[in-house]
N, C-alpha and C positions, 0 to 999 in steps of 0.2 A: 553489718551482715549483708551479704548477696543476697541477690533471691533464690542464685543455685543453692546456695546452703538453708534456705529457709524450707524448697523444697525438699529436698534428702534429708532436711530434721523432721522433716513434717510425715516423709513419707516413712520413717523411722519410729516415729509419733505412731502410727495407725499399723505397723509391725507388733511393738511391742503391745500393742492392745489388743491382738490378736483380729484384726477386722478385716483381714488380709494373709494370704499364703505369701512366703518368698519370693514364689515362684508368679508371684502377679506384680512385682513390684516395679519394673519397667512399664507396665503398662500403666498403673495408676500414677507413674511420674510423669507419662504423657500425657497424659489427661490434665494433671495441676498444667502441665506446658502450655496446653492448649487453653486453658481458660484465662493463664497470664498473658498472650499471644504472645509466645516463646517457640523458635523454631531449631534451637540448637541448647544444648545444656553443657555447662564447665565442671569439670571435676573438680571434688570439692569434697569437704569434712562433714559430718553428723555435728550442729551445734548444740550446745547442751542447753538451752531454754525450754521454756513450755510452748505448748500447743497453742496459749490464748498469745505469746510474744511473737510464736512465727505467722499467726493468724494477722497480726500489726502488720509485721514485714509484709506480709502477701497484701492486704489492702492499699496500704498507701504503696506501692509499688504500682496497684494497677489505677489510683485514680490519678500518679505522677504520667502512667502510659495512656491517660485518657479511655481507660476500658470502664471503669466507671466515674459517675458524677461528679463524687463526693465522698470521703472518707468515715464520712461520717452518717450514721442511719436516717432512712433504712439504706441508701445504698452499701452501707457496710454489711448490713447482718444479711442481706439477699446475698453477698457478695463470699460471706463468711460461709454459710447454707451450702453456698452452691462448691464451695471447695470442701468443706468436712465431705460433704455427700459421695465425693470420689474414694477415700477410703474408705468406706462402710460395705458391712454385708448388705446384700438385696433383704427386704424385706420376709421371704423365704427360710430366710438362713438366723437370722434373729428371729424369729416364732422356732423354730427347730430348736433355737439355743437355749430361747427359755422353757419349752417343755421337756426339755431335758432334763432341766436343772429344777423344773418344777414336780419334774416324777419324784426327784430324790424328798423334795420336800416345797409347799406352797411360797416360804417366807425363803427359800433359797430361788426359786421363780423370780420372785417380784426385786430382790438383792440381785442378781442378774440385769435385768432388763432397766433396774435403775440406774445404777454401775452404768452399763451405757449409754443411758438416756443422758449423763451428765459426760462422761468419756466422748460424746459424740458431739458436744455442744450444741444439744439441743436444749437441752437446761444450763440456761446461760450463768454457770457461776462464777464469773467476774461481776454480774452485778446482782446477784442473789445474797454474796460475800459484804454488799454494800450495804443493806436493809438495818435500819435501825431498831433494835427489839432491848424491851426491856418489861417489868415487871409493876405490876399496883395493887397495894394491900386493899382488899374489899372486905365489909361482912357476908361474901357470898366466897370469900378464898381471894386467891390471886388471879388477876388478870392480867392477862397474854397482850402487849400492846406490838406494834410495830409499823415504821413509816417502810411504803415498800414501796425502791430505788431500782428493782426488775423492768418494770417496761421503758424502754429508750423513748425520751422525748426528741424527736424529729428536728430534722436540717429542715431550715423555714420554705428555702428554694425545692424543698421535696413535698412541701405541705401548699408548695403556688402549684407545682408539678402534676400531683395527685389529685388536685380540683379540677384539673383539666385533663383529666385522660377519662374514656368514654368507662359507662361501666359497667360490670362483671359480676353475672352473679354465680362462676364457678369459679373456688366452690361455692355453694349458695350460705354459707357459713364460718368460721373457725373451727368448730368441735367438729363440721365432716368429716369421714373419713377418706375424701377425696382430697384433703389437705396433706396425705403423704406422698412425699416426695415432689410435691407440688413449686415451682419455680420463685412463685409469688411476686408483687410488684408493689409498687408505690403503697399502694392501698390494704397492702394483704403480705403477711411477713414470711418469708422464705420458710417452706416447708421441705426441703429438697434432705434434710440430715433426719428426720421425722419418720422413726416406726414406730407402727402402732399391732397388738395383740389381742389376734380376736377370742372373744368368749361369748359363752349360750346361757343364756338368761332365760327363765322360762318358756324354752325352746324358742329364742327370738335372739337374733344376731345384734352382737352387742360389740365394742372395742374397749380394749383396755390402754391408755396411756398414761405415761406422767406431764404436767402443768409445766412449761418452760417458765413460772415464775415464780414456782416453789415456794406458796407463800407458809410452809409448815414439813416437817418432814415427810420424803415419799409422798408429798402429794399429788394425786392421781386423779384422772378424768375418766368416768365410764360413759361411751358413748353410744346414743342407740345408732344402729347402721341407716335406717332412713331420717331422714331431716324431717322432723316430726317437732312438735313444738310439746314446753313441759306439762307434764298432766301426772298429777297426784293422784290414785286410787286406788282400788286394791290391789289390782298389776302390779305397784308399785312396791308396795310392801314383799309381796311376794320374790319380787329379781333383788330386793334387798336383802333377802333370806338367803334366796339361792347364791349370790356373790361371797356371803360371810362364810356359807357354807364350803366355798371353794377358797376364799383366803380369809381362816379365822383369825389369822395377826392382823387383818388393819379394819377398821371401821371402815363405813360409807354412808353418804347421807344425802338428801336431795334438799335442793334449792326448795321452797315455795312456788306454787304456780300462778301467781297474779302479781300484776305490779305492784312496784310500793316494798311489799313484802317478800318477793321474792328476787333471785338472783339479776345479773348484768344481762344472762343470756337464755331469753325465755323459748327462743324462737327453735331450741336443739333441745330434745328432751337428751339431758342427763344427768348423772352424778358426781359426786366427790370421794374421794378413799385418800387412806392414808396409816401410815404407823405413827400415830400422834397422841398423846393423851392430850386433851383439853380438857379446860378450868372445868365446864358443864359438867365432863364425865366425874370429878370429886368434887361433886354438889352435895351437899349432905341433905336427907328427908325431910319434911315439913312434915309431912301428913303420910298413913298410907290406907288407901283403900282395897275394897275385893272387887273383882268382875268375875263374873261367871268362876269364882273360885282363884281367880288369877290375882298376886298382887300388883299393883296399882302405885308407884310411890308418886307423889306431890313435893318436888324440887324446891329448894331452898337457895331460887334461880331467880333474876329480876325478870324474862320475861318468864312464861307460863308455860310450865314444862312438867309433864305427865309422862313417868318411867315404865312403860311394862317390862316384868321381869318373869322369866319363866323358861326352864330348860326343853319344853315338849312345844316345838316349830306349829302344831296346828293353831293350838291354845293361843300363843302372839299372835298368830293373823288374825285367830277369829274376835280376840278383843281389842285390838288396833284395829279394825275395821270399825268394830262397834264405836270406838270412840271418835274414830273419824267420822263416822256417816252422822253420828246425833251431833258433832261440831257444825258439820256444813250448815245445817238446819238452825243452829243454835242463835237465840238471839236474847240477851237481857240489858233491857234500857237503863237501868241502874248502872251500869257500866258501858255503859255507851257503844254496846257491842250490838251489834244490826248483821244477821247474815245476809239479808236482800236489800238492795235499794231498785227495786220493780224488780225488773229483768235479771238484775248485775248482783253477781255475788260477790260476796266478801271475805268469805271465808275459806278458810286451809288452814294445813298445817307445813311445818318444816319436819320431816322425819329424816331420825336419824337411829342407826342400829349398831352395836358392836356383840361380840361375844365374849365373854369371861368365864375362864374355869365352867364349859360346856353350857355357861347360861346364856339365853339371849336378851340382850338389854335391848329395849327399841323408847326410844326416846321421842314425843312427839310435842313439837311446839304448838300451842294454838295461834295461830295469828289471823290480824284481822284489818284489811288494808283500805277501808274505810276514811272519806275526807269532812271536811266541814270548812266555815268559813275562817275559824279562829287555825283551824291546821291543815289548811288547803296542800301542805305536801304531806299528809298521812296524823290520822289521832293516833296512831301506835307506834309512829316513827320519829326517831329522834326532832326536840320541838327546833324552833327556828335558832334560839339562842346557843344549839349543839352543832349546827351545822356547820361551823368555822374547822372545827375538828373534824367534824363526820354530815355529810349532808346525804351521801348515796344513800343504795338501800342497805339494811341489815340483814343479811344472807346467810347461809349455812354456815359460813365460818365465824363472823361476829356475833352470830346466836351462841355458837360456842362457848366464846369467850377469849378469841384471839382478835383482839383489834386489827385490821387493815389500814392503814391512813393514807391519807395521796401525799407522792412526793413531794408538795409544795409545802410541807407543813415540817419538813427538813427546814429550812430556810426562817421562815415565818418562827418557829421555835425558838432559835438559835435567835434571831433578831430579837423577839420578845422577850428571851432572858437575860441580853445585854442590858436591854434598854429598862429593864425593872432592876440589874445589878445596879446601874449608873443614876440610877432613880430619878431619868427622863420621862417626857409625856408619849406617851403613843401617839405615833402619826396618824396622818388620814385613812395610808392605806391598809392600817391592822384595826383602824373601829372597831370591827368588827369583832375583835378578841376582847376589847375591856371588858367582860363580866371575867372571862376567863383569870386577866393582868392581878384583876382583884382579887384574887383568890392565892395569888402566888408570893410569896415572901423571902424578901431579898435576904442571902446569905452571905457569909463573909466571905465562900472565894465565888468567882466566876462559876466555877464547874458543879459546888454546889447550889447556885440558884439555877442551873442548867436543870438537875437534877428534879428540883421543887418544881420547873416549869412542867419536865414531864409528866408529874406526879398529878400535877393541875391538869393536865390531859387526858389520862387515863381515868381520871374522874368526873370531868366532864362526859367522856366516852360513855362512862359507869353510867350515869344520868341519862343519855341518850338509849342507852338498851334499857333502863326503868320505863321509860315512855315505852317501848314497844311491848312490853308485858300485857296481855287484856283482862287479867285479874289481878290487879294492884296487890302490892304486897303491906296491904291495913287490913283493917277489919271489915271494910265493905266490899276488896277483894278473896278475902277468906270465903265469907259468905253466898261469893257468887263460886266459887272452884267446890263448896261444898253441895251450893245447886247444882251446879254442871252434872257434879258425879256420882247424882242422885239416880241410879238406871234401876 
């Protein structure tokens, strides 16, 4: 294929997706010209590949012409960025598209603005398609596992490159909203194909977008408009109300606001939304108590999770407030829960909120991100011998009950389930996994001791969210979730 023909597919590409009039389409093929340094074009055929195939042709084309480094990220995906960006509407014109499509109805909104966020390659699904996802039976239901192969691991010469360029604190973030349309570099991923939908949150400027790394369906980022860092409180609960109110098909839910316990990105207050059922939401009841007349349910969840349910919006905030405010404070030694250590707090919660058949479910974690010598990275967080699998924090979405795993555990997997098929010793560099090896039993084909491996994953996972629970699920954590809910 030419690159004449890669353009005129491409520019054919962003025709049929309506991101562009006819009557602009000389111009936006000057543009792709200009950014291949192309100063003459050859007549030439529409060829019939996709968008991510002439996206190939267009790159190695310009690292062959020395316009960029490297074919490979990020000079790719800057490079990728910066040519979707020239078919797209302005930012103007997508918020116009979606409140269009949003008057007709909310979940026709958000199906819009999706549809393009992936149409636009800003949700990258050539490698979203790659994500390893599978399923593990629990006594708490099934969990949601997956290794996620979305974020591009770096050309080494772009990681010598980016050490040495001076640095940049616009935007002062990722979640900014100064990251639309943004060029981006070594350090900071091409935002140039990137719109974002704003929304009022109790009368406070807020943005609505989707996650380029889709780790669940329509997953969505709300973001507050100033670079504010995360803070849980009753504001919170409130723009949580206000959101569902404006799109009652998808949950949202917020990170934790302390380390340890709470999300990768503390320093941007926002949230997460999405059209997704999670394992958490078919948790079946333990217990259920009253607040102020409101029910109360006690989750049949490994960490500790407290449902208020109730269709009258006042009644949730004022006993989700109630149950946060006497958490912050909350302290019993018998369970090793301390709100203070002097100064420093330790407590929060993970809130999260949906709506059902006009009820509002508000879902609150207690967590508590508290250290010691014997678990100097967290008493409530996955313990040391989990960390092979899972060492980061457990955040809004593995509270739920969809595992996240890092890519390298593609590999490491796959290696450990050969080496238990062929019933060799583990080398030096998987030590680390013999508790795990032990647990996994070799099958008569390959694909089913692959299988067993995962299964071994998923429940070592399962172990790692039991630790972050702060009323154990025995009878001396009963006893304290019956203290707690003693008001």
């Amino acid at each position: 294929m030419t690159i004449f023909e890669a353009i005129k597919s491409l520019c054919q590409y962003g025709l049929n997706q309506h991101f562009y009039e006819q009557s602009d389409e000389i111009y936006i093929r000057n543009q792709l010209m200009t950014h291949l340094n192309l100063l003459h074009f050859e007549s030439c055929e529409v060829v019939s590949l996709n968008y991510l195939e002439l996206l190939k042709v267009m790159v190695d084309y310009a690292y062959e012409e020395n316009i960029i480094e490297s074919n490979l990220p990020p000079y790719s995906d800057l490079f990728e960025s910066k040519i979707m960006n020239v078919l797209l509407p302005k930012p103007s014109e997508v918020i116009g598209n979606f409140q269009a499509y949003y008057s007709v109805s909310p979940m026709q909104g958000t199906g819009y603005f999706y549809d393009f966020s992936k149409k636009s390659h800003y949700i990258r699904l050539d490698r979203t398609s790659k994500n390893i996802q599978w399923e593990v039976e629990s006594s708490y239901g099934m969990i949601d596992m997956t290794i996620n192969l979305s974020k591009p691991e770096k050309d080494p010469k772009a990681i010598e490159a980016a050490s040495k360029m001076a640095q940049n604190n616009y935007p002062k973030c990722l979640l900014c909203c100064e990251n639309e349309g943004y060029s981006g570099h070594l350090n900071h991923p091409g935002r140039e194909n990137h719109r974002i939908i704003p929304l009022r949150l109790t009368d406070e400027d807020w943005f609505f977008q989707y996650s380029p790394y889709a780790y669940f369906n329509e997953h969505a980022i709300v973001l507050k408009k100033e670079h504010e860092p995360m803070t849980i409180n009753s504001k919170t609960f409130e723009r949580l109300v206000d959101f569902v109110n404006q799109m009652p098909h998808y949950f949202i839910g917020s990170n934790a606001d302390l380390p340890i316990v709470g999300g990768s990105m503390l320093s941007h207050d926002h949230y997460q939304a999405g059209q997704y059922v999670f394992p958490m939401e078919k948790a079946t009841v333990d217990k259920t108590f009253e607040v102020d007349g409101v029910k109360v349910h006690y989750l049949n969840w490994p960490l500790t999770v407290l449902r208020v349910e109730t269709k009258d919006q006042l009644e949730l905030l004022k006993v989700t407030n109630k149950i946060f405010n006497k958490w912050l404070n909350y302290s019993d030694e018998e369970q090793a829960i301390l709100a203070y250590s002097g100064d420093v707090r330790h407590n929060t919660i993970t809130p999260i909120l949906r709506k059902r058949d006009y009820v509002y479910q508000m879902d609150l974690v207690l967590r508590n991100n508290r250290t010691n010598e014997k678990y100097p990275d967290g008493i409530f967080h996955p313990h040391p011998y989990v960390h092979p699998v899972k060492k980061e924090n457990i955040g809004l979405i593995e509270v739920m009950g969809l595992a996240v795993l890092p890519a390298r555990l593609k590999e490491e997997m796959e290696e450990i389930s050969e080496l238990v098929y062929e019933g060799k010793v583990i080398p030096e560099h998987l030590k680390a996994f013999e508790s795990l090896v032990s647990h996994i039993e070799k099958k008569s084909t390959k694909e089913q001791t692959l299988e067993a491996t995962k299964e071994a994953i998923g429940q070592l996972f399962l172990e790692g969210l039991n630790h972050c629970g702060v009323f154990k699920r025995d009878e001396i954590g009963l006893k304290g979730i019956n203290k707690f809910m003693n008001f």
